[in-house]
C-alpha positions as CSV (number, residue, x, y, z in Angstrom):
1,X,125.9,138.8,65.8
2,X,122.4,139.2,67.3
3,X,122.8,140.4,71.0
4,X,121.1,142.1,74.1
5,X,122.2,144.7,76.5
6,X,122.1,143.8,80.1
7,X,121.3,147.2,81.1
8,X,117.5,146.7,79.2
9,X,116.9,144.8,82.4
10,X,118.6,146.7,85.2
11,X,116.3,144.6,87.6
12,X,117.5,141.4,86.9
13,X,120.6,139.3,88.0
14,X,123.2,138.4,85.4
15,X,122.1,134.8,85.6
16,X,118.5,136.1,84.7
17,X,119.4,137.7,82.0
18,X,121.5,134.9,80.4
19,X,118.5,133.0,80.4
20,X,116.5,135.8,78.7
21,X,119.1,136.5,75.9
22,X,119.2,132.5,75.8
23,X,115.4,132.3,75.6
24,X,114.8,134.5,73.0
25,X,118.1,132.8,70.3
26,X,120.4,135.6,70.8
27,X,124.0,135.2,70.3
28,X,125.4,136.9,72.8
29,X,125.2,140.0,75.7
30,X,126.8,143.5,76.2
31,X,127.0,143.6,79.9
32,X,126.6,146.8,81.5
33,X,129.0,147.9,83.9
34,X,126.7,150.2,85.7
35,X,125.1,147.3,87.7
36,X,125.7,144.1,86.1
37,X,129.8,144.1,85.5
38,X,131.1,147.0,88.0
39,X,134.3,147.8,86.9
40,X,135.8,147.6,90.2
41,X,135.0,144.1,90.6
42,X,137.5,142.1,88.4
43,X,136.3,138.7,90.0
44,X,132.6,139.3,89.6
45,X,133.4,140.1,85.5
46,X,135.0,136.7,85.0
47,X,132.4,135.2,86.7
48,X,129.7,136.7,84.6
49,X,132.0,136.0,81.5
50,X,132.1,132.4,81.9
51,X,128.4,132.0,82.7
52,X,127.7,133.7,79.5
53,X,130.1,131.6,77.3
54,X,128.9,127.8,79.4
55,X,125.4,129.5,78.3
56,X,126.6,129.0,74.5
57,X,126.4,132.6,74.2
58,X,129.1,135.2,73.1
59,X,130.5,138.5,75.5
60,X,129.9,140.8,72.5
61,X,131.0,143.8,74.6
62,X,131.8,145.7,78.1
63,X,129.4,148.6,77.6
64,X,131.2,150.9,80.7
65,X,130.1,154.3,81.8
66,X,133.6,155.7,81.5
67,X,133.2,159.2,80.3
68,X,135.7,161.2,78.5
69,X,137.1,164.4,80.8
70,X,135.8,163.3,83.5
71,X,139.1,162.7,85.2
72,X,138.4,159.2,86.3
73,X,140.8,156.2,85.5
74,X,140.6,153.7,82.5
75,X,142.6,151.2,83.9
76,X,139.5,149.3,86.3
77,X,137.8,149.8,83.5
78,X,140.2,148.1,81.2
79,X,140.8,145.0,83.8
80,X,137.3,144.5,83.8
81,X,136.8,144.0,80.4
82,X,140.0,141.7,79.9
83,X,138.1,140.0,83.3
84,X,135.0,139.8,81.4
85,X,136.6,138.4,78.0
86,X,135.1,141.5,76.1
87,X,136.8,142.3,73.4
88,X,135.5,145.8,72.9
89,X,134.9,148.4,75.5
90,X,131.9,151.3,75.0
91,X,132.6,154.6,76.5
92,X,131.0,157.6,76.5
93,X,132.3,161.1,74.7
94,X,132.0,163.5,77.5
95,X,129.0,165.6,78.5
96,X,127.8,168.6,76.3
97,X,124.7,170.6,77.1
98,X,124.3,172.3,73.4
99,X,124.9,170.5,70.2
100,X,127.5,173.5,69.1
101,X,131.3,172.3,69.7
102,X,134.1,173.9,71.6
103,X,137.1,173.3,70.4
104,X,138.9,173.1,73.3
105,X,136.8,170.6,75.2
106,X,137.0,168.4,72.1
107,X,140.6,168.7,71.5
108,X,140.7,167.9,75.4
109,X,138.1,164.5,74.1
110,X,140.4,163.6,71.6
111,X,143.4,163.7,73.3
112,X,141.8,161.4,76.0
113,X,140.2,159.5,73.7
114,X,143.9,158.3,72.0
115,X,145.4,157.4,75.2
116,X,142.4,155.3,76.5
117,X,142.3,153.4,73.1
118,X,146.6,153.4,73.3
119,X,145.5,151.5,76.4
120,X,143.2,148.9,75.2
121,X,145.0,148.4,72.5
122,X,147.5,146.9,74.4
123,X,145.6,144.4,75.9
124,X,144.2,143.5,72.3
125,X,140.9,145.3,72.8
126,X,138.6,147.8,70.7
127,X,137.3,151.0,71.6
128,X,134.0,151.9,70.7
129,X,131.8,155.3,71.3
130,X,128.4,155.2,72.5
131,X,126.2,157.6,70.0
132,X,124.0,159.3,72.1
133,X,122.6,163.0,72.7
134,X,124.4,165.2,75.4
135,X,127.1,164.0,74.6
136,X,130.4,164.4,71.5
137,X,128.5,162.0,69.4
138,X,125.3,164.0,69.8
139,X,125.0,164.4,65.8
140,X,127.5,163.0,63.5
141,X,129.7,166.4,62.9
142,X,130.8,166.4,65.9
143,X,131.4,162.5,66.2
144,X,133.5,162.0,62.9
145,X,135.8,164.9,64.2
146,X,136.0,163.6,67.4
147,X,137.1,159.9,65.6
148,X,139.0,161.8,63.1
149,X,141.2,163.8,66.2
150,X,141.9,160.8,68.0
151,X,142.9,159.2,64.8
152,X,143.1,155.4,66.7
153,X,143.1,152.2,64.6
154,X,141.2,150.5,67.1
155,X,138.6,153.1,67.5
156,X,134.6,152.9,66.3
157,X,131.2,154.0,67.2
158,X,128.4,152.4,67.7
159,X,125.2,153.9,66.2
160,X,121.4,154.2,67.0
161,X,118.9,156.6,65.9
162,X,118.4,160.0,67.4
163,X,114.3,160.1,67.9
164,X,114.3,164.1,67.6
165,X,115.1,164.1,64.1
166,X,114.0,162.9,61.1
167,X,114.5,159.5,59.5
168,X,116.5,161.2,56.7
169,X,118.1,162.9,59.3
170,X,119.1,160.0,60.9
171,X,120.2,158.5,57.7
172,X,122.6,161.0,56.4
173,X,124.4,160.9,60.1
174,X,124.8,157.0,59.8
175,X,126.4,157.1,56.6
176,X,128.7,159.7,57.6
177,X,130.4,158.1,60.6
178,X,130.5,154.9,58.8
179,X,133.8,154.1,58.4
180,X,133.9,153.9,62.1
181,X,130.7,151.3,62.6
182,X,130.8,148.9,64.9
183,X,127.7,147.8,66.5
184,X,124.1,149.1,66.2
185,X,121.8,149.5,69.3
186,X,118.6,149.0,68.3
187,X,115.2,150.0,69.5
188,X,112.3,152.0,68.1
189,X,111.2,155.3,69.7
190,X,108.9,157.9,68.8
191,X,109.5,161.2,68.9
192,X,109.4,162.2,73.1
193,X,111.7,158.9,73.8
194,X,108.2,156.5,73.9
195,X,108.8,153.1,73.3
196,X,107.3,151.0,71.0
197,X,107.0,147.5,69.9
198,X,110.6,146.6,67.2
199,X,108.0,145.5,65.1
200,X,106.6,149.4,64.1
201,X,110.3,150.0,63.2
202,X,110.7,147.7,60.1
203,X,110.8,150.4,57.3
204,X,113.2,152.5,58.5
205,X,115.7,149.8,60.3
206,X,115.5,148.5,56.5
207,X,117.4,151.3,55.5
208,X,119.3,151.3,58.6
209,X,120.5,148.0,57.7
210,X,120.9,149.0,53.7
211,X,123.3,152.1,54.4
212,X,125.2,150.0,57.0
213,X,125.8,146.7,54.2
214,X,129.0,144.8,56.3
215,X,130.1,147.4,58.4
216,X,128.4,146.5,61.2
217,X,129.7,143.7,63.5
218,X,126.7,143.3,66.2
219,X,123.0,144.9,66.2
220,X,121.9,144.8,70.2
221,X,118.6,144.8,71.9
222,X,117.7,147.4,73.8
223,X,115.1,149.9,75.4
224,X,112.5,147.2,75.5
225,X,109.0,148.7,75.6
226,X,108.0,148.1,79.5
227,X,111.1,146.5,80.0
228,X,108.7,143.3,79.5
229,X,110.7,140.1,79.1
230,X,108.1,139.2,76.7
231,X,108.6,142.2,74.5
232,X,111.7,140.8,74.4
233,X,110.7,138.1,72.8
234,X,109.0,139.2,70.3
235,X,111.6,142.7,69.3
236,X,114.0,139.2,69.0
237,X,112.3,137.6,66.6
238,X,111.6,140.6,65.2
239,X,115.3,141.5,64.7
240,X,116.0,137.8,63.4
241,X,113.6,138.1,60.4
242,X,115.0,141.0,59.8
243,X,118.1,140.2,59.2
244,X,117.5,137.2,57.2
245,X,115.0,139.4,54.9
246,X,117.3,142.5,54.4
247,X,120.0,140.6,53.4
248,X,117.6,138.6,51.0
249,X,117.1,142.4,49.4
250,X,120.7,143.6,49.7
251,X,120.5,145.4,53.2
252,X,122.6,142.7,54.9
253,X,125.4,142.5,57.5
């Protein structure tokens, strides 16, 4: 599934951004539950849910800013996401300041981790990590231990390249955590977090897309250069030829 994530347009309403993913032949949305889906509104999420699906369009996830030892409750979190019709919820693994790992904060991750996917997995829903700097999942040591620890059958990571290291770099960490692959988020950066046009990124998303072969469920817009709904646009077409081409050379789905 080809998809965008609501929080690449902050600014807009939900209905706004239905039309965008629409507009550009998307399948579907991950809806943001910073500003789009707040998780304390459980009305609002099945509202937003069934716009997307009367849209013809697919609620590919609940990406949620529920952190990992942060002390806050799952449960909102959960409700909204069963609201929305998600059926996977993104959180985030903690907060980190250095990319070494203390033990006991990530047993303290993992232990957390287990009982939030226990959770969803009794309401029939996957868990999935965002991959991201600052955080567990900063580099992929730390992220397969963190997946190992928690040890949850409903448990995966999304994945998207880190722009401060190298494209071989970034390779070697994708293959490593995947077993666990769910979704990519997909964007293309230069080094200092610039963005650029999808377009510049075709070489090494090829790759991307090689290493990754089936694993992956759902690659999702995002980080559009000038959060231009144009750019838009033309990343989605982009990402649509691209699949259709790498899986003409073997790097498909």
């Amino acid at each position: 599934m080809l998809g965008l994530t609501s929080i690449s347009f902050r600014g807009k309403t939900c209905t706004e951004v239905i039309g965008l993913a629409k507009k550009a032949g998307l399948d579907g949305i991950e809806w943001g539950g910073d500003v789009h889906v707040p998780p304390e509104n459980e009305e609002g999420a099945a509202q937003v849910g069934q716009m997307t699906r009367e849209a013809g369009l697919e609620v590919l996830s609940y990406g949620s800013y529920y952190r990992l030892c942060q002390g806050t409750d799952f449960h909102p979190v959960l409700r909204a996401a069963k609201a929305l019709g998600a059926p996977m919820v993104r959180i985030w693994a903690g907060s980190v300041e250095r990319e070494t790992i203390d033990p006991a904060y990530m047993d303290q991750a993992a232990g957390e981790l287990r009982r939030v996917c226990a959770l969803a997995q009794g309401e029939g829903l996957r868990v999935s990590l965002e991959y991201h700097r600052w955080t567990l999942t900063w580099h992929s040591d730390s992220a397969c231990m963190l997946l190992k620890k928690a040890g949850a059958g409903n448990l995966h990571t999304y994945w998207q390249p880190n722009p401060d290291i190298s494209h071989a770099e970034n390779c070697r960490e994708l293959a490593e955590i995947l077993p666990w692959l769910s979704s990519f988020h997909v964007f293309q950066w230069n080094r200092g977090d610039e963005r650029r046009p999808l377009c510049e990124g075709e070489d090494v998303w090829r790759d991307y897309y090689r290493i990754a072969g089936d694993r992956r469920r759902n690659s999702l817009l995002e980080f559009i250069r000038g959060d231009s709904a144009a750019q838009l646009q033309a990343d989605a077409q982009v990402l649509k030829q691209w699949e259709s081409a790498f899986q003409r050379t073997g790097a498909s789905k």
